[in-house]
Biopython code that builds the backbone (N, CA, C, O; Angstrom):
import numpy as np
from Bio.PDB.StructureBuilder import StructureBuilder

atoms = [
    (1, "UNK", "N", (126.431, 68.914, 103.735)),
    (1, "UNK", "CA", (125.335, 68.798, 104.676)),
    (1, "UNK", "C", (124.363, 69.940, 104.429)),
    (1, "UNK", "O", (124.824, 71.042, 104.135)),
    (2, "UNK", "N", (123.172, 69.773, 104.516)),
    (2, "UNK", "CA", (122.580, 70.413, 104.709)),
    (2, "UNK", "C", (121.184, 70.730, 105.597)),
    (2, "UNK", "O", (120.454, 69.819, 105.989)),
    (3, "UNK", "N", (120.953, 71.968, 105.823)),
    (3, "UNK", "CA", (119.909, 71.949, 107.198)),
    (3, "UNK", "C", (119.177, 71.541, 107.177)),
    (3, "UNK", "O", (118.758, 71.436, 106.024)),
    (4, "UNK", "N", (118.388, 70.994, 108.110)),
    (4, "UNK", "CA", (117.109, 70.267, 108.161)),
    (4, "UNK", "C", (116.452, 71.098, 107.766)),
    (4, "UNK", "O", (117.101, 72.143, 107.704)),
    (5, "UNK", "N", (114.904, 71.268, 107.270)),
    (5, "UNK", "CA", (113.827, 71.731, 106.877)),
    (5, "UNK", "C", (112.834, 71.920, 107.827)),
    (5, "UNK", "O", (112.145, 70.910, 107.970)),
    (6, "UNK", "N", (112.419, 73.153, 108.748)),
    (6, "UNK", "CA", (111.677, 72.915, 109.881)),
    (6, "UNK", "C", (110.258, 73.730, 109.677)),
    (6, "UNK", "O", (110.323, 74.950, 109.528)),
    (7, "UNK", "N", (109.359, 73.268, 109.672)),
    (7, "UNK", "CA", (108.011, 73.678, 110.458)),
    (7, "UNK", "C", (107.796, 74.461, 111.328)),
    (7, "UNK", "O", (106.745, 75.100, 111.377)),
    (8, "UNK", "N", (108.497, 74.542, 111.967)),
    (8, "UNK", "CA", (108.451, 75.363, 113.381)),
    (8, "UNK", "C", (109.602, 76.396, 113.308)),
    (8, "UNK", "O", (110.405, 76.388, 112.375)),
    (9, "UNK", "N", (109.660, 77.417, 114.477)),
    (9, "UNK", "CA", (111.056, 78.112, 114.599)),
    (9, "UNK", "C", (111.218, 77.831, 116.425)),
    (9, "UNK", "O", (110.575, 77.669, 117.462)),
    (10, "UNK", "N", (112.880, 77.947, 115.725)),
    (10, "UNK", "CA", (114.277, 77.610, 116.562)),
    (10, "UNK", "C", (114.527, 78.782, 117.323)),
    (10, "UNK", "O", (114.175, 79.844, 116.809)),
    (11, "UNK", "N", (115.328, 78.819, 118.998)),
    (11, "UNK", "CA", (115.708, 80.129, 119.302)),
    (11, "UNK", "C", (116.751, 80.713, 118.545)),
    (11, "UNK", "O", (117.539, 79.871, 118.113)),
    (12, "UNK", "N", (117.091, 82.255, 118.150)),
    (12, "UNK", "CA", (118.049, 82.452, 117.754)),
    (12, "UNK", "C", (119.580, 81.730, 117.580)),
    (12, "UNK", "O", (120.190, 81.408, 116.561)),
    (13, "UNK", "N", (119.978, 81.603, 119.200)),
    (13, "UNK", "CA", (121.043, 81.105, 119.752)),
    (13, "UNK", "C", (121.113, 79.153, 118.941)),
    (13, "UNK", "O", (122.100, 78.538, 118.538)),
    (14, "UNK", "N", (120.165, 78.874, 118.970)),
    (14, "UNK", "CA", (120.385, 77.562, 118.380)),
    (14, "UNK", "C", (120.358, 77.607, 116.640)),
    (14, "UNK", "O", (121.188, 76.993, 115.970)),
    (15, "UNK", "N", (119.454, 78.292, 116.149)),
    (15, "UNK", "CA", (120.119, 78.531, 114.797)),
    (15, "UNK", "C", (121.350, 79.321, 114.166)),
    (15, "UNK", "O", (121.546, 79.333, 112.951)),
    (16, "UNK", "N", (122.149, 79.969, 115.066)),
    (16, "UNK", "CA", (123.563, 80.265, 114.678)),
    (16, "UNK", "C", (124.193, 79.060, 114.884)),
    (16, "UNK", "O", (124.858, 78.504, 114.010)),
    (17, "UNK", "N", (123.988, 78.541, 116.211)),
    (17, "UNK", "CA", (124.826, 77.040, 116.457)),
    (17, "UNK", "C", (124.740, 76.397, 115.025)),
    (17, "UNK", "O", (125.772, 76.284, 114.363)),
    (18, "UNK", "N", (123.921, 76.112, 114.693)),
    (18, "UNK", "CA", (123.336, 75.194, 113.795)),
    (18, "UNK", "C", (123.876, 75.605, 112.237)),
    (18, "UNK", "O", (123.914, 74.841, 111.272)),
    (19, "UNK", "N", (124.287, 77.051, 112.271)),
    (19, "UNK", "CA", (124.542, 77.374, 110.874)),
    (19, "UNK", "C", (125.679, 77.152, 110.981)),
    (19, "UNK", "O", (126.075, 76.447, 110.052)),
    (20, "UNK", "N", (126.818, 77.547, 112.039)),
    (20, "UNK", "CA", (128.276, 77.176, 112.518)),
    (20, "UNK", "C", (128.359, 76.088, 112.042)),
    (20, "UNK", "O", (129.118, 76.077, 111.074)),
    (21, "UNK", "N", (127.654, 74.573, 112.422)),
    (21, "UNK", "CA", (127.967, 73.004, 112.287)),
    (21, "UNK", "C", (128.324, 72.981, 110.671)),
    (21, "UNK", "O", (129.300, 72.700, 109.976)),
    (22, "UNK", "N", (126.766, 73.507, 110.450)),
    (22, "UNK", "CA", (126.623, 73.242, 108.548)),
    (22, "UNK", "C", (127.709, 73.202, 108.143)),
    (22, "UNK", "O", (128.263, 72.168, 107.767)),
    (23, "UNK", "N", (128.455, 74.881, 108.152)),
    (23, "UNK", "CA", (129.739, 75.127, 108.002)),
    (23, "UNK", "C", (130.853, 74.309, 107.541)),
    (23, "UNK", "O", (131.339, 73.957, 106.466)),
    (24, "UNK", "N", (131.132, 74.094, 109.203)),
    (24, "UNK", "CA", (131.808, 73.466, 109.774)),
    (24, "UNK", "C", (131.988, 71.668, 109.020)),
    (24, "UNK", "O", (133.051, 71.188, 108.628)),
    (25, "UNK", "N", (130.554, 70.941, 108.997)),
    (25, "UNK", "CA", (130.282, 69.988, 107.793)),
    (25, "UNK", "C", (131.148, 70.103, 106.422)),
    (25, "UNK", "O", (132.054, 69.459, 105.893)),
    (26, "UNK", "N", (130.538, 71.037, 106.188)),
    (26, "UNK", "CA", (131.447, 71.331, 104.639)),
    (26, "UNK", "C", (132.214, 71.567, 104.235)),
    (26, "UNK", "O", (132.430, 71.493, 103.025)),
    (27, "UNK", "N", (133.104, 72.028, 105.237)),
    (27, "UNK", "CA", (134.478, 72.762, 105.261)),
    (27, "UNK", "C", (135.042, 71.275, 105.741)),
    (27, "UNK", "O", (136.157, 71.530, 106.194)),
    (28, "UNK", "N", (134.879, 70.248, 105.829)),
    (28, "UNK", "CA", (135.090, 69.151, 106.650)),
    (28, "UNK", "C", (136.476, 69.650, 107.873)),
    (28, "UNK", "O", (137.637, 69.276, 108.035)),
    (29, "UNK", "N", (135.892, 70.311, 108.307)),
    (29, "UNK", "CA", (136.720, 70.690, 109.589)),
    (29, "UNK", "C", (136.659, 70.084, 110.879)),
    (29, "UNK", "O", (135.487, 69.865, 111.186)),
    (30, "UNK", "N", (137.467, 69.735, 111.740)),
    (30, "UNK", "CA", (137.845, 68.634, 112.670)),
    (30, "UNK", "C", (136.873, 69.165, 113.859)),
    (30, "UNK", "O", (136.712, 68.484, 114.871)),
    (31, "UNK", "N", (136.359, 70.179, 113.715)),
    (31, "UNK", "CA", (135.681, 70.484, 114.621)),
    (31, "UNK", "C", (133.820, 70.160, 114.955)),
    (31, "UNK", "O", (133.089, 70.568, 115.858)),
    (32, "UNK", "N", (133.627, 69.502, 114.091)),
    (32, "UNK", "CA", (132.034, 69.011, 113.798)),
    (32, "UNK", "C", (131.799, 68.258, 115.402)),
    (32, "UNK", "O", (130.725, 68.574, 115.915)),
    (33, "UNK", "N", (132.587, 67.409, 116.143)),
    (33, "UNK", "CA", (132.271, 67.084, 117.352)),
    (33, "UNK", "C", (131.670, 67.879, 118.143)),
    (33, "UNK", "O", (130.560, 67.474, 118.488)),
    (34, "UNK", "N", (132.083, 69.151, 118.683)),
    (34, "UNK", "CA", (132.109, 70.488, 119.186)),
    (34, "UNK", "C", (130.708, 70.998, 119.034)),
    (34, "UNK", "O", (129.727, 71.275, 119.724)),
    (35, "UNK", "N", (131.100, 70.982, 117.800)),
    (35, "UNK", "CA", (129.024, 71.677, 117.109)),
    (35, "UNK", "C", (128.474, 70.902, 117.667)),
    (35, "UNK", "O", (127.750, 71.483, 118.475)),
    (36, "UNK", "N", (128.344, 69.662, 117.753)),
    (36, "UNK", "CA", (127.121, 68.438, 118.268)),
    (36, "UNK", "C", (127.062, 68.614, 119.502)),
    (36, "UNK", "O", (125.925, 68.637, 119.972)),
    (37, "UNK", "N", (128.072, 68.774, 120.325)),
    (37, "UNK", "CA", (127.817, 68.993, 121.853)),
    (37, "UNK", "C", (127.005, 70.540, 121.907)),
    (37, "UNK", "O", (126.113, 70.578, 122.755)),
    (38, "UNK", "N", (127.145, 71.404, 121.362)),
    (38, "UNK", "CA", (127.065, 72.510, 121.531)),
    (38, "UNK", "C", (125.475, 72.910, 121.354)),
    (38, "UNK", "O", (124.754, 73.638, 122.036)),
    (39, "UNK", "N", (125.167, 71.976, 119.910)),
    (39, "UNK", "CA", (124.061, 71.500, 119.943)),
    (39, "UNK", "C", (122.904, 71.461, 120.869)),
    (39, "UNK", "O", (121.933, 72.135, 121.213)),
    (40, "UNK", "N", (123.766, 69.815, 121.205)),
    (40, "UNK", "CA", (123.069, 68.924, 122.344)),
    (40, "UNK", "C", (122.684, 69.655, 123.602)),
    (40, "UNK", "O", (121.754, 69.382, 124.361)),
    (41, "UNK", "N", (123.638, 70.721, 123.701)),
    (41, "UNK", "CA", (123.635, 71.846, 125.625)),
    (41, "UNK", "C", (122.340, 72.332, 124.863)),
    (41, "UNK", "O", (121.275, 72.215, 125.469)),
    (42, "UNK", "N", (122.333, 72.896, 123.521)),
    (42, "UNK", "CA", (121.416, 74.372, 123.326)),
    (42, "UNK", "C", (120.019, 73.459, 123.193)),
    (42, "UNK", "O", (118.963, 73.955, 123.586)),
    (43, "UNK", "N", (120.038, 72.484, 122.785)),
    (43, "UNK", "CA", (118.605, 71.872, 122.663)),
    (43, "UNK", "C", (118.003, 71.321, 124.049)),
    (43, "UNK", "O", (116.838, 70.922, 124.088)),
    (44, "UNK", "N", (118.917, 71.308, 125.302)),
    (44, "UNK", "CA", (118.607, 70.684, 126.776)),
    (44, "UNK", "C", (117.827, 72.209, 127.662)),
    (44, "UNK", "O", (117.154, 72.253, 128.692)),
    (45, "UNK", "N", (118.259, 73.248, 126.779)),
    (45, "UNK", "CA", (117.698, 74.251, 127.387)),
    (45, "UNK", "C", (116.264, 75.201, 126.410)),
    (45, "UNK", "O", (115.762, 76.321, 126.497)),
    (46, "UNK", "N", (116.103, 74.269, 125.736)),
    (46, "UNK", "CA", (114.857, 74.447, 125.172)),
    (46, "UNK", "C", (113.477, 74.066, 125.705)),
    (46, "UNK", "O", (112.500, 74.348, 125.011)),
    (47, "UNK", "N", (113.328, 73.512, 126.757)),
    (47, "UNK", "CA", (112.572, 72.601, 127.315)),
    (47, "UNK", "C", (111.124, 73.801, 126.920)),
    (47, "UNK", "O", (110.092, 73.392, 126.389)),
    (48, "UNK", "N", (111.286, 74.882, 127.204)),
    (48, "UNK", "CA", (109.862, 76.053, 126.933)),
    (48, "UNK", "C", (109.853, 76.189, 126.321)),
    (48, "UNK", "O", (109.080, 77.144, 126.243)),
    (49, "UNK", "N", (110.426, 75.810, 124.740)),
    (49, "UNK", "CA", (110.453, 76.940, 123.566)),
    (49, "UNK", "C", (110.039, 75.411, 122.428)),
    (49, "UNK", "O", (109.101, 75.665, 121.673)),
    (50, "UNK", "N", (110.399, 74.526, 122.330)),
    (50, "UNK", "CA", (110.257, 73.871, 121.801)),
    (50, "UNK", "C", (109.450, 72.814, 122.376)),
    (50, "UNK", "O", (109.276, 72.901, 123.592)),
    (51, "UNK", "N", (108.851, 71.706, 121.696)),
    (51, "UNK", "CA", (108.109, 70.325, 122.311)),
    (51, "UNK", "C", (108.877, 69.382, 122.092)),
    (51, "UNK", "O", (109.458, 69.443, 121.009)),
    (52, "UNK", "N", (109.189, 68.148, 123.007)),
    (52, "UNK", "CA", (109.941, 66.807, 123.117)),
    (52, "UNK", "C", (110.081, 66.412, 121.761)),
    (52, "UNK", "O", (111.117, 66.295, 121.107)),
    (53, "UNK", "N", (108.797, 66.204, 121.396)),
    (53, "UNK", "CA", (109.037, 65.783, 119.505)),
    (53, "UNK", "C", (109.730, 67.031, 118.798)),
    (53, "UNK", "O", (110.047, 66.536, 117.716)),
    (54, "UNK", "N", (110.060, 68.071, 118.776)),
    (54, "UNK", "CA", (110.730, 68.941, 118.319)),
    (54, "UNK", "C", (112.064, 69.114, 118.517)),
    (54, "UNK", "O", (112.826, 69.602, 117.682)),
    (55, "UNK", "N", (112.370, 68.724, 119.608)),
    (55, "UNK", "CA", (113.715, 68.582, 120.528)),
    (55, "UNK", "C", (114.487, 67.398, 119.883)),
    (55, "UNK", "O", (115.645, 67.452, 119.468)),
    (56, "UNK", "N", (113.723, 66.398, 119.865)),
    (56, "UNK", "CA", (113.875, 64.745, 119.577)),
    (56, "UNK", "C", (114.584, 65.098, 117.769)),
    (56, "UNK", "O", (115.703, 64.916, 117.289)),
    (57, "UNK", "N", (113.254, 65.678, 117.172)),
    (57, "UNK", "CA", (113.924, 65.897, 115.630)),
    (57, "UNK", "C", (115.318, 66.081, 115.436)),
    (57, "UNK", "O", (116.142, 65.322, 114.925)),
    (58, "UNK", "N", (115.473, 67.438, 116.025)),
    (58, "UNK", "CA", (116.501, 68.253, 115.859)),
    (58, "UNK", "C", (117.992, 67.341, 116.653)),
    (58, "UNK", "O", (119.138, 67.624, 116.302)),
    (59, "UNK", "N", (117.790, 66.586, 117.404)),
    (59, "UNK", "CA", (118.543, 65.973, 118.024)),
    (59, "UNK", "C", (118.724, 64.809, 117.666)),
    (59, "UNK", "O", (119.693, 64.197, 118.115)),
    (60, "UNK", "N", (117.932, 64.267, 116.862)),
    (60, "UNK", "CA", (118.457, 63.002, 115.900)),
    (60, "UNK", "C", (119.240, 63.379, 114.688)),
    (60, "UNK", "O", (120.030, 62.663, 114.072)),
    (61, "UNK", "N", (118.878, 64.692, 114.424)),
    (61, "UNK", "CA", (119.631, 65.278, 113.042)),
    (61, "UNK", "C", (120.862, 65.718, 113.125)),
    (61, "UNK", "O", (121.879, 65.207, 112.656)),
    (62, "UNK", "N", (120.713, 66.917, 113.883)),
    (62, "UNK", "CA", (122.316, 67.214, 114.316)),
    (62, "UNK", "C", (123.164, 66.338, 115.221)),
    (62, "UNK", "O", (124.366, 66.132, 115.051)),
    (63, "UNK", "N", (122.271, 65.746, 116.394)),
    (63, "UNK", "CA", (123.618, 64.730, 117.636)),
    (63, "UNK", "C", (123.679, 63.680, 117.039)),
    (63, "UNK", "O", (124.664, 63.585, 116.307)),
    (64, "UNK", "N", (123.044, 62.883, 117.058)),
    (64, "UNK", "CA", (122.887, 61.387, 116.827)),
    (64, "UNK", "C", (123.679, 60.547, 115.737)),
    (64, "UNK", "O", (124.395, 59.546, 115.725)),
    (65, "UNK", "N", (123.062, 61.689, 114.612)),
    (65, "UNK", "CA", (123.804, 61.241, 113.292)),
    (65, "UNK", "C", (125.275, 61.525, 112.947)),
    (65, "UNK", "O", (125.508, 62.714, 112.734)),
    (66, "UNK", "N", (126.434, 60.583, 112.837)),
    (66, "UNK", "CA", (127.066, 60.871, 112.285)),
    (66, "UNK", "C", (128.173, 61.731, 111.017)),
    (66, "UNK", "O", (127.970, 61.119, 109.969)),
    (67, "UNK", "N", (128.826, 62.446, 110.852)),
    (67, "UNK", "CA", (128.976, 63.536, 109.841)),
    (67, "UNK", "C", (130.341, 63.299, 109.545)),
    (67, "UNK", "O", (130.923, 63.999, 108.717)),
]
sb = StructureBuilder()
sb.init_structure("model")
sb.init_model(0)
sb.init_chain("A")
sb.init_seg("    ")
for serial, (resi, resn, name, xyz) in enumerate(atoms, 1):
    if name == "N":
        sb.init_residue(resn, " ", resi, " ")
    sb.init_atom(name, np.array(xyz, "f"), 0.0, 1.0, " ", f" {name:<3s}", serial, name[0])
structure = sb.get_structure()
């Protein structure tokens, strides 16, 4: 797996999440569910930092999609 390619910047706290998953992806470790929720919390509290279409990206990439 690898990270999405972004335009914009992420809060800290969500790009460690996000480097954890990668990881976690590649290592095919049982824990990739975990990352997606963890995700999903850190992107619900972005509502100021990011825009809906920014939120939406990142949340079709990491939650949505399968791994």
């Amino acid at each position: 797996m690898e990270k999405l390619k972004l335009d914009f910047e992420i809060p800290d706290f969500l790009e460690e999440d996000i480097e954890s998953m990668v990881k976690s992806v590649n290592n095919k470790e049982s824990i990739v569910d975990c990352w997606q929720d963890t995700i999903r919390a850190d992107l619900n509290c972005c509502d100021g930092t990011l825009t809906d279409e920014q939120i939406k990206l990142l949340r079709d990439y990491y939650y949505v999609r399968e791994w």
